[in-house]
VEXRODREN-175526 format. One record per residue: residue in three letters; x, y, z of N, C-alpha, C in turn. Coordinates in pm, whole numbers, padded with zeros to 5 digits, always signed. Layout:
REM residues N
ALAXYZXYZXYZ
...
REM end
This chain:
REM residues 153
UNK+02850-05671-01487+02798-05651-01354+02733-05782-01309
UNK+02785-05799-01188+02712-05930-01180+02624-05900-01091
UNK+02509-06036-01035+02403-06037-00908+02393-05972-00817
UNK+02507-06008-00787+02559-05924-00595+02555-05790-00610
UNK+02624-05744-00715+02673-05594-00755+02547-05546-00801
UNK+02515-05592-00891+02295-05544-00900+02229-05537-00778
UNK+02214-05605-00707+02130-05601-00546+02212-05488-00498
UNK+02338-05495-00448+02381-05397-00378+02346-05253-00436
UNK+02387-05182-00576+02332-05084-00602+02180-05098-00626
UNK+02078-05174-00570+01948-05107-00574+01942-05117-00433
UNK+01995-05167-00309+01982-05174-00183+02050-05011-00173
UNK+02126-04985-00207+02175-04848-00209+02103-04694-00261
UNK+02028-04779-00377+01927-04684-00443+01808-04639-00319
UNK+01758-04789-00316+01662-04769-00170+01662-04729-00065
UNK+01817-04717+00010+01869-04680+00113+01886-04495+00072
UNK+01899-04489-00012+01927-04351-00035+01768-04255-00091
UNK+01663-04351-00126+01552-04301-00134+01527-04254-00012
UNK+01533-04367+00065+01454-04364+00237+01510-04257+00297
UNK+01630-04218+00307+01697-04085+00361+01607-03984+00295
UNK+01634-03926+00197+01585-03843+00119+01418-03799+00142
UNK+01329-03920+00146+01202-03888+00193+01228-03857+00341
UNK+01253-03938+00427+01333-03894+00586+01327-03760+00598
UNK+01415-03695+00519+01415-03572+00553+01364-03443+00492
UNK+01274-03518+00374+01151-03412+00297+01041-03402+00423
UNK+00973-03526+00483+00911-03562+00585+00949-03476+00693
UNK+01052-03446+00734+01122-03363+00884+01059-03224+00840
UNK+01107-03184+00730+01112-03056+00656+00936-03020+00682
UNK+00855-03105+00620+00757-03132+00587+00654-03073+00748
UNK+00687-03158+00832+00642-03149+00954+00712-02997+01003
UNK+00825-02966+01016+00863-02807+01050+00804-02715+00965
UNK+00781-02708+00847+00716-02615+00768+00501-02614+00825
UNK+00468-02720+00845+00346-02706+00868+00335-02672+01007
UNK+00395-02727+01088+00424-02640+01278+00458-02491+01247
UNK+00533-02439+01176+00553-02288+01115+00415-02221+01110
UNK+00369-02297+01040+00248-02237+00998+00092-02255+01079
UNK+00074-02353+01183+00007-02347+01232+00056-02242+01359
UNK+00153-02222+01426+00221-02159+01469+00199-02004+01446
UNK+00179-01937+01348+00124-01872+01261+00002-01792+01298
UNK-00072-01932+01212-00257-01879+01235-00242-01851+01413
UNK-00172-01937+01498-00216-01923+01608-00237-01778+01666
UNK-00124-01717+01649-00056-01558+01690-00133-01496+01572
UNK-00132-01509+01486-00284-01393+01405-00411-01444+01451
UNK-00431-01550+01534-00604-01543+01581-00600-01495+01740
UNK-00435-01473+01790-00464-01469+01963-00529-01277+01950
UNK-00568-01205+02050-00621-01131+02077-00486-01020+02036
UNK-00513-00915+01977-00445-00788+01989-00380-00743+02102
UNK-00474-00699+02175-00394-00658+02299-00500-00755+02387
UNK-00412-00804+02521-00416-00856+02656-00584-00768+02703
UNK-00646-00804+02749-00758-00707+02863-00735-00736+02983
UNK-00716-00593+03046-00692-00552+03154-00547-00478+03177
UNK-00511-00535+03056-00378-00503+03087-00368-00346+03067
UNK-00274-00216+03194-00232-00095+03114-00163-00099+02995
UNK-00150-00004+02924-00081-00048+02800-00034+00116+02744
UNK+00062+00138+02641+00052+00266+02615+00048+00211+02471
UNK-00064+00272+02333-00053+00246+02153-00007+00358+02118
UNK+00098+00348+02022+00151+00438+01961+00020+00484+01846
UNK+00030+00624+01880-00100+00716+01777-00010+00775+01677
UNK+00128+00818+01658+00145+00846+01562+00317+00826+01615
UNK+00388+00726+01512+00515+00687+01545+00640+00751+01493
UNK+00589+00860+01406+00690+00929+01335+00785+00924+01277
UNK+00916+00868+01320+01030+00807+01177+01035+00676+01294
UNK+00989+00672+01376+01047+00542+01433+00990+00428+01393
UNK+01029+00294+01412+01014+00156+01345+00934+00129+01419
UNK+00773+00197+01490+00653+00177+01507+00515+00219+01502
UNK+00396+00148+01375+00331+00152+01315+00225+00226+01421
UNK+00141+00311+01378+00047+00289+01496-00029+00188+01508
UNK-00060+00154+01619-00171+00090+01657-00054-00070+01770
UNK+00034+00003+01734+00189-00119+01797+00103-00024+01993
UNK+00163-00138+02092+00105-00134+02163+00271-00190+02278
UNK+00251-00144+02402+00356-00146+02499+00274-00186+02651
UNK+00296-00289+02687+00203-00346+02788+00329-00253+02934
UNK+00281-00198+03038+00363-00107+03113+00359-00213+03205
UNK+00486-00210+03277+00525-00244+03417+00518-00131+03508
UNK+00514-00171+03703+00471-00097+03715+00569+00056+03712
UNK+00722+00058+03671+00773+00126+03635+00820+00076+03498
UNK+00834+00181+03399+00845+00178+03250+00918+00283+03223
UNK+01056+00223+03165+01120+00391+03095+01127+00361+02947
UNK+01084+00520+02907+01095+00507+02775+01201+00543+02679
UNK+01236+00557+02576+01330+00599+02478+01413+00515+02403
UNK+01534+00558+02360+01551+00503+02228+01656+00424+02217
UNK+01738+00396+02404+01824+00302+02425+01709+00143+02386
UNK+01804+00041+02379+01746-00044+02377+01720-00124+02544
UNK+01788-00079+02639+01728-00105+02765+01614-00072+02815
UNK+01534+00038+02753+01424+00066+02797+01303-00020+02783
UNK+01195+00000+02850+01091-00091+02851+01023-00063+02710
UNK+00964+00057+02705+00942+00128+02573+01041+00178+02479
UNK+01083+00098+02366+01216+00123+02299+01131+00189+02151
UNK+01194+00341+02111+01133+00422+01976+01225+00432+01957
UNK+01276+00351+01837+01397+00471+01752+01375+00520+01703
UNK+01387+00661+01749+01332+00789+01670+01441+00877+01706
UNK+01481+00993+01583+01619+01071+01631+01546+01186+01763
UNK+01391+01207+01724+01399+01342+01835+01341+01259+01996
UNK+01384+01143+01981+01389+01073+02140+01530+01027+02198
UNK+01545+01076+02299+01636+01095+02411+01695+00956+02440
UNK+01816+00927+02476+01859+00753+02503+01739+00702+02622
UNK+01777+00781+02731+01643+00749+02819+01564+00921+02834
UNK+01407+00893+02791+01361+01027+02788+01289+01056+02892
UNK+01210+00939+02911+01085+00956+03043+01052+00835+03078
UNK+00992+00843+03218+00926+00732+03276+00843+00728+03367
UNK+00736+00632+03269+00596+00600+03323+00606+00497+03417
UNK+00528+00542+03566+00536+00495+03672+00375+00472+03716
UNK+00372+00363+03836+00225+00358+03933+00316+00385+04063
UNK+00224+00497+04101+00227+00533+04198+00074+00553+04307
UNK+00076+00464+04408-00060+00511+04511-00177+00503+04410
UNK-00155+00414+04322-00262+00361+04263-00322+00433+04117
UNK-00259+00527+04126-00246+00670+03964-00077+00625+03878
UNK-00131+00683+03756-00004+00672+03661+00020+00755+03666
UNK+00178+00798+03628+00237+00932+03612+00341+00932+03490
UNK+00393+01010+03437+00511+01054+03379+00618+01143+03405
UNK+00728+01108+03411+00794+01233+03414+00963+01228+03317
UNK+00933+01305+03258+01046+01361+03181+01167+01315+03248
UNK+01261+01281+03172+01422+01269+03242+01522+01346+03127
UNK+01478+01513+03151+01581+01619+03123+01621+01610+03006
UNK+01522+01534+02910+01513+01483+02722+01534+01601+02681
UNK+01602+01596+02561+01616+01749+02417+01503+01820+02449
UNK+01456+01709+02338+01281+01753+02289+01164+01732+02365
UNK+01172+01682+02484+01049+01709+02587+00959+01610+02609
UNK+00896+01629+02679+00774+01522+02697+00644+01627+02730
UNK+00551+01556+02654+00410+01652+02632+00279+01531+02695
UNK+00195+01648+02794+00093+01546+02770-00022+01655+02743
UNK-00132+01545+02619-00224+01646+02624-00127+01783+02527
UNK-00073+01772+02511+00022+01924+02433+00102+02013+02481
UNK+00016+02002+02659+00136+02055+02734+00227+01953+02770
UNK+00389+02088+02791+00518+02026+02776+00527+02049+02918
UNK+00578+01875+02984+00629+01885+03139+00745+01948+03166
UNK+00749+02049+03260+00896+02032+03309+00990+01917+03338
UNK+01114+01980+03320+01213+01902+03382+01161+01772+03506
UNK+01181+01673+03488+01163+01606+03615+01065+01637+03776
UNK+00949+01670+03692+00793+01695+03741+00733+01609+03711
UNK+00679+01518+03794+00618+01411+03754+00459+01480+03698
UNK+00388+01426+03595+00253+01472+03609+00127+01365+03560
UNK-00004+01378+03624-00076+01222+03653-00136+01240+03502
UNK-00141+01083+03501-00206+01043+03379-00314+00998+03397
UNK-00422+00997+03329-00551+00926+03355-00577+00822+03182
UNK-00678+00765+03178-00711+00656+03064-00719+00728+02957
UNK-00652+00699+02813-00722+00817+02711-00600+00952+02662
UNK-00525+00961+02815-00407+01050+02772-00353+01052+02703
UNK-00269+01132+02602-00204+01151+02472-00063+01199+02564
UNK+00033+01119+02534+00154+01153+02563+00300+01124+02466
UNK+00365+01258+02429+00387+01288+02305+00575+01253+02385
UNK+00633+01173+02352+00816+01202+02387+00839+01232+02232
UNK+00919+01369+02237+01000+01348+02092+00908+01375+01979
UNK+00894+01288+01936+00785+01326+01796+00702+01249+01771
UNK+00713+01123+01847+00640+00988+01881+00490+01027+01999
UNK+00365+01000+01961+00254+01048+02031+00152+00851+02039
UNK+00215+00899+02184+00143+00758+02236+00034+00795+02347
UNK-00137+00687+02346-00224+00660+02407-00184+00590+02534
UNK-00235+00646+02640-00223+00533+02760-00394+00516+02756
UNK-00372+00339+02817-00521+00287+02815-00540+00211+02889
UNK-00612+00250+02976-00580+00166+03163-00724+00128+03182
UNK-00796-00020+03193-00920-00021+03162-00994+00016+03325
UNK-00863+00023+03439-00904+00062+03556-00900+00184+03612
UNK-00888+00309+03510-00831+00435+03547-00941+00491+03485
REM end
């Protein structure tokens, strides 16, 4: 091996170090943005204030824990399509079951002709009867029993 051929494979060695840290360094910087990223969203606030909101009180087979929370628009439909505003997959909820509305300055619900019903409070609404909600209400679609919490109601 001669001179040239020695320099060149350690210019190569070096060249191939420098990549290598290059992109431990990239890695390095995305893994710690991950993670500050992170702490950020576990220190921001639970829920929004002011905002209406409906917390699931008891989620039943569906893929939400209580205390999971649904910030309402001022119309909100619920159920178990994924178009809905409030999406439960739960089998005893309806593709679209009900929908929570502002109306004249009050919330309401009303059933949209679901299996298993919509309850508030325990009583079961009729068919497509809207009925008012106030702060605190327990409103049950299906088997899923969600809080509305309106800090202006």
């Amino acid at each position: 091996m001669t001179a040239l051929e020695t320099q060149l494979f350690f210019a190569r060695a070096v060249l191939l170090l420098a990549l290598y840290a290059f992109i431990g360094a990239v890695g390095l910087v995305g893994w710690l943005d991950l993670r500050r990223s992170a702490r950020r969203q576990a220190a921001a606030p639970a829920e929004p204030p002011g905002q209406v909101r409906l917390i699931v009180l008891d989620g039943a087979t569906s893929d939400r824990p209580p205390g999971t929370w649904f910030g309402l628009e001022p119309v909100s439909a619920v159920g178990r399509d994924l178009d809905n505003d409030v999406v439960l997959a739960d089998p005893t909820i309806s593709g679209r079951h009900a929908v929570v509305s502002l109306r004249d300055g009050a919330w309401w619900v009303e059933d949209l002709a679901s299996t298993n019903g919509t309850y508030v409070n325990g009583d079961r609404l009729p068919a497509e009867a809207p009925a008012l909600l106030r702060s605190g209400d327990v409103v049950q679609v299906g088997a899923v029993r969600l809080r509305l919490v309106s800090p202006g109601l």
